[in-house]
GULUMLO-224116 format. One record per residue (C-alpha): x, y, z; residue in three letters. Coordinates in steps of 0.02 Angstrom, whole numbers, padded with zeros to 5 digits, always signed. Layout:
BEGIN
XYZALA
...
***
This chain:
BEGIN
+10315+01362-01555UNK
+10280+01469-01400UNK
+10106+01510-01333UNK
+10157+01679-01371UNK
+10199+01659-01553UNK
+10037+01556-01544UNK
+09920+01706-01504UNK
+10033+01847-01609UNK
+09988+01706-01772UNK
+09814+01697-01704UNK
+09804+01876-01683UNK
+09861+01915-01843UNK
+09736+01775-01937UNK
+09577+01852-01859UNK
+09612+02022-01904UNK
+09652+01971-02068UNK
+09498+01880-02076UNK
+09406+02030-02029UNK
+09494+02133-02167UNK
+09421+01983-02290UNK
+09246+02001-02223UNK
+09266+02196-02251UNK
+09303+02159-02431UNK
+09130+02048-02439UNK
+09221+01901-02444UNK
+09171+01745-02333UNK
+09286+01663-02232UNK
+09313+01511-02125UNK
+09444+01505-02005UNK
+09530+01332-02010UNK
+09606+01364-01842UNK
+09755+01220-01867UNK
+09889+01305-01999UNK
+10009+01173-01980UNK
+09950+01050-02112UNK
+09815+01150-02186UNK
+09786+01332-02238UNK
+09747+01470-02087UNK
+09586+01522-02180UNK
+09457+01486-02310UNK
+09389+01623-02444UNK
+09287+01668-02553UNK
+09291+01827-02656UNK
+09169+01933-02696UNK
+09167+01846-02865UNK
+09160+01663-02802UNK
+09344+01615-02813UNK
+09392+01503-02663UNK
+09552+01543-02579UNK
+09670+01448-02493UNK
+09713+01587-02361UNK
+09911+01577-02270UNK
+09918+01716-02130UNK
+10077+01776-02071UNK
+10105+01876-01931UNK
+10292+01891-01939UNK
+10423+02017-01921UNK
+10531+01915-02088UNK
+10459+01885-02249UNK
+10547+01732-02285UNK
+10515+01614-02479UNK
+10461+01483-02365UNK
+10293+01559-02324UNK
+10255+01581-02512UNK
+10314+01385-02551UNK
+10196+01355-02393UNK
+10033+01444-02484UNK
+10062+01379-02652UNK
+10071+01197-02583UNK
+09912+01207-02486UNK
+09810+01275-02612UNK
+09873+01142-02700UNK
+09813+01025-02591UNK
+09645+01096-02563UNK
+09618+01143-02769UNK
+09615+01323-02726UNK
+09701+01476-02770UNK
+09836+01509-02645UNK
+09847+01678-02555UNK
+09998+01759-02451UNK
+09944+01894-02317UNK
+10099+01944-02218UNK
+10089+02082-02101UNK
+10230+02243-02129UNK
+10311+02261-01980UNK
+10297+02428-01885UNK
+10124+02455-01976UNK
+09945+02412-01988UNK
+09953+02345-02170UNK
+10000+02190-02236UNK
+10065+02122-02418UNK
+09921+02023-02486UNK
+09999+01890-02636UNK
+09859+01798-02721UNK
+09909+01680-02863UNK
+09895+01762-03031UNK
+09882+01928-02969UNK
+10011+02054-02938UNK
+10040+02085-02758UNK
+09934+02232-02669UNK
+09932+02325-02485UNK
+09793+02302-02379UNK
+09760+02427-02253UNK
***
C-alpha cells in the first residue's frame, strides 16, 4: 500500500469517526486496520461496534467478509462505512440492520 492510499484510508477513518462522535457515539481509533478493525464504537445505546472504514472508489464483497470477521474476532457487532464516491456520504452496513446513508 502507498503512503498515499495510507492517508486517503486515514483520512477517510477520522472523518468517519467524527461522524460517530456526532451521533453520540464513542469511539476509539485502533489506528492498525490490517489485523484488527479501523475503529471502536459504542452507540448511543451501549452496543459495541467493530468499526471497518473504507475510503475507496469500489465497493468490493471483500470489505464486508473483512467486517464480519473482525467483529467476530473482537465479539462485536460488525459495521461497514464505505465512502460514495463523488460525494460526502458514505453507506453505513451494521449487522442486523438494513443499510443507511450517512451524510
Amino acid at each position: 500500500m502507498s503512503a498515499m492510499q495510507r492517508r486517503k484510508g486515514r483520512l477517510g477513518e477520522s472523518t468517519f469517526a467524527r461522524m460517530l462522535q456526532d451521533r453520540d457515539w464513542s469511539v476509539a481509533d485502533l489506528t492498525s486496520g490490517k489485523t484488527s478493525e479501523d475503529l471502536l464504537a459504542i452507540d448511543p445505546q451501549g452496543t459495541s461496534w467493530a468499526c471497518e472504514v473504507k475510503n475507496t472508489r469500489n465497493m468490493l464483497a471483500i470489505h464486508l467478509a473483512q467486517a464480519m470477521e473482525q467483529g467476530r474476532k473482537r465479539k462485536a457487532k460488525w459495521l461497514l462505512a464505505q465512502k460514495i464516491a463523488g460525494t460526502s456520504c458514505w453507506l453505513v452496513r451494521r449487522q442486523g440492520m438494513q443499510p443507511v446513508v450517512w451524510s
